[in-house]
N, C-alpha and C positions, 0 to 999 in steps of 0.2 A: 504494500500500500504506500504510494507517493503522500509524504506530508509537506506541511509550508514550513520551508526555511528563514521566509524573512514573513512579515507583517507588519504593514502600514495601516497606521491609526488615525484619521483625522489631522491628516498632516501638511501643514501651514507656512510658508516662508516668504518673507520681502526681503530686498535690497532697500533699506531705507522706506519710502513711501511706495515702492514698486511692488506690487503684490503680484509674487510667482506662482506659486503655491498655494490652494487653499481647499481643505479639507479634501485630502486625498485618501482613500482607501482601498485595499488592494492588498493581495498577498502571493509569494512567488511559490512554487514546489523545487522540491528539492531533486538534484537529480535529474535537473532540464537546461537548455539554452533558454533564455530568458532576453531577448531584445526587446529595447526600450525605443519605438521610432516616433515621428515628427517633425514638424517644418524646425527651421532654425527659429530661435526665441521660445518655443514651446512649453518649457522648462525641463527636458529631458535630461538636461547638464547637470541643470539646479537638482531634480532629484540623485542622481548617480554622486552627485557628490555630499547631498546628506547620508546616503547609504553608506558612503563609507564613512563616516564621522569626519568629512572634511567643511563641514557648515552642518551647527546647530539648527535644529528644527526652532521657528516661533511657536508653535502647539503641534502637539499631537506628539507621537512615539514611531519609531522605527525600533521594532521587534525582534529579536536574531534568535531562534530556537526559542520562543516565548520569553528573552530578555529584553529590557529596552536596552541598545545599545550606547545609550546616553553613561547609564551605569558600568560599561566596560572598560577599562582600562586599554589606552590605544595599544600598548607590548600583547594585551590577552584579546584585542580582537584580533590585531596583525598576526596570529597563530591560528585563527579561525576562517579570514578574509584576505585575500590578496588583490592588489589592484596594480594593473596598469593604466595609467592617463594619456590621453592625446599627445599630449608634451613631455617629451622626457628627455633630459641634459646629464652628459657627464662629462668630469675633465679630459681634455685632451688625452692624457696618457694612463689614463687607468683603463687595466685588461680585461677584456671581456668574465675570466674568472674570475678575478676581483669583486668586479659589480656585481656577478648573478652570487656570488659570498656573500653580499651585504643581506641578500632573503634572508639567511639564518639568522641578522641580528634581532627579530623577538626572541631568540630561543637562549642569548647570552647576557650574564650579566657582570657591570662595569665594565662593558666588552672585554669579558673572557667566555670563552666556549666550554660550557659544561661535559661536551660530548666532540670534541673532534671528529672522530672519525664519524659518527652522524652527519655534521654538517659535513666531510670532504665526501660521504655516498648522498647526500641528498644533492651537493653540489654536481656531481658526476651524471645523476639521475638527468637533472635538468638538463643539463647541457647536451644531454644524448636524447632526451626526449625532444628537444627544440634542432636536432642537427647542429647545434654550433659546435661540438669539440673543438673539432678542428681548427676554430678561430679563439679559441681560449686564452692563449699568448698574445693575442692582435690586444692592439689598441681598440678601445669601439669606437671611435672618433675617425679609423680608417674602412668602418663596414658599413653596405651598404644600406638604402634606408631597411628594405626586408631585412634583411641579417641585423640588423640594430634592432628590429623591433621584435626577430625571434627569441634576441640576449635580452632583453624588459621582458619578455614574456617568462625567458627560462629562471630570474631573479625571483618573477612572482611565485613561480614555483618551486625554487630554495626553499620557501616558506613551508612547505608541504602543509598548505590547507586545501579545505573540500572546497572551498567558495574561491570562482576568481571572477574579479569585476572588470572591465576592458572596453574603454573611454574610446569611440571610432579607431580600432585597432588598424585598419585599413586604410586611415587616409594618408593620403600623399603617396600611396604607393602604387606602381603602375599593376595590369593586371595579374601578371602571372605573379607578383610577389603576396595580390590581394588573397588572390584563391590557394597558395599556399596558406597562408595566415590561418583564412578559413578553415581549411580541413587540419590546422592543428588542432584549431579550439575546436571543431569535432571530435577531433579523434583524442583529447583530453576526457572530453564528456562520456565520449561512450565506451573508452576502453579501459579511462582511470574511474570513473563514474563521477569528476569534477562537476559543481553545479558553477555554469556559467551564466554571467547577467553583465551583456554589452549594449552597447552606443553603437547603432550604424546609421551611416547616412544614406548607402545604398539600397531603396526599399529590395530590388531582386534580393539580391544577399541575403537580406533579412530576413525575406520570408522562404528562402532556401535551406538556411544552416540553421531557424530557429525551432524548437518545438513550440514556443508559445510566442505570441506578438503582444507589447504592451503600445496600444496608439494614446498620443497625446496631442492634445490642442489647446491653447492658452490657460497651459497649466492646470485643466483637469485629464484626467484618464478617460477619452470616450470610447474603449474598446480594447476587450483583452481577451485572449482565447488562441486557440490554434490557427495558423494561418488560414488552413482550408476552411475553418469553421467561421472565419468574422471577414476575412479581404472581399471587398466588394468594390465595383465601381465611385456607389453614393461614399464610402470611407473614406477611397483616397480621395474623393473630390473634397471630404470636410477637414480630411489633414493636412492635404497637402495645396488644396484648393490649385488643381489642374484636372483634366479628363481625360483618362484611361481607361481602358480596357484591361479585362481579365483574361489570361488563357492559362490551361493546365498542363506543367510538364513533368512527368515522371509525380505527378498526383499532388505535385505543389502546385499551388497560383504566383503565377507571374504577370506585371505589370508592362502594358506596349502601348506607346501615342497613339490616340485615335489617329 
């Protein structure tokens, strides 16, 4: 039996006088992709970054295994949750091992490593399960955008949590490195049984590699469900306010210009 890993509670947020946010409720299962689509400004950011405790909620709770995550210690979520963001910088000269080592730091304290050899097999883990070995010794500042974003990807998973969050994993990258990307965080989901919950901008994609869609529009949730079960024409005309067509391939719905 699939249960809810996260739970949104009447949940509220402004910048100032700007209300993004308000009274959202919703909850994810565990054990699924989990995409969060809509236009830009939607608040789709705004939510993905309360989830992971990087912006306080104004009301309501974000719930983690029936916890609010308000109550968690950021070291005791980051062992539970891992995220990659849109943006991500590192210095010139640190190695790609290096960085995907910093994942372990919830697991050490005054950094020192309780368990070395843990962290050198979880690090080893990652890096084999992203394809980077190979570039271990590189600089990341020399690879390219793919390969930079499969060493973010394989730091989240140093962490060794069931939950990974991933902020438009895909952009800026050209095709072939997108549909790579893609079918890792597939094949996370379905081979390690990871629960994933991303940000994409490309509706195909979305409703390709999601099991569920969460649609949003001026910061309410107007639709959530399986791809095949809510994509309609009238939706995307209300998300994305353009006019498309529905066709089915290999039993998912895909999106084509009238």
């Amino acid at each position: 039996m699939v249960s809810d890993i996260f739970t949104v509670k009447n949940l509220s947020f402004a910048y100032g006088k700007h209300q993004v946010l308000q009274g959202l409720d919703f909850s994810l299962r565990e054990g699924e992709i989990t995409t969060l689509i809509g236009a830009n400004g939607c608040g789709k950011s705004t939510l993905f970054n309360l989830m992971t405790k990087n912006l306080k909620p104004d009301q309501g709770e974000i719930q983690f295994r029936g916890q609010d995550i308000a109550h968690l210690r950021l070291k005791d979520f980051a062992k539970e949750v891992a995220i990659v963001h849109q943006y991500n910088t590192a210095p010139p000269d640190l190695t790609v091992e290096k960085l995907v080592g910093y994942g372990r730091t919830p697991y050490h304290t005054l950094g020192l490593s309780g368990d070395p050899q843990q962290d050198e097999e979880k690090i080893r883990w990652a890096l084999e399960i992203t394809q980077t070995v190979k570039h271990k010794d590189k600089p990341v500042a020399e690879l390219s955008g793919g390969q930079k974003q499969r060493v973010w990807i394989a730091m989240a998973l140093a962490q060794d949590t069931k939950v990974l969050f991933l902020d438009e994993p895909t952009t800026y990258l050209d095709v072939r490195y997108q549909l790579q990307i893609l079918k890792l965080i597939q094949k996370l989901n379905r081979e390690y049984g990871i629960t994933i919950v991303m940000v994409l901008h490309d509706i195909n994609q979305s409703l390709y590699y999601s099991d569920e869609i969460v649609a949003m529009k001026g910061g309410k949730i107007i639709a959530q469900g399986v791809p095949e079960g809510i994509l309609t024409g009238e939706l995307v005309k209300e998300v994305y306010d353009v006019d498309l067509t529905i066709q089915s391939v290999d039993g998912k719905p895909f999106v084509i210009p009238v």
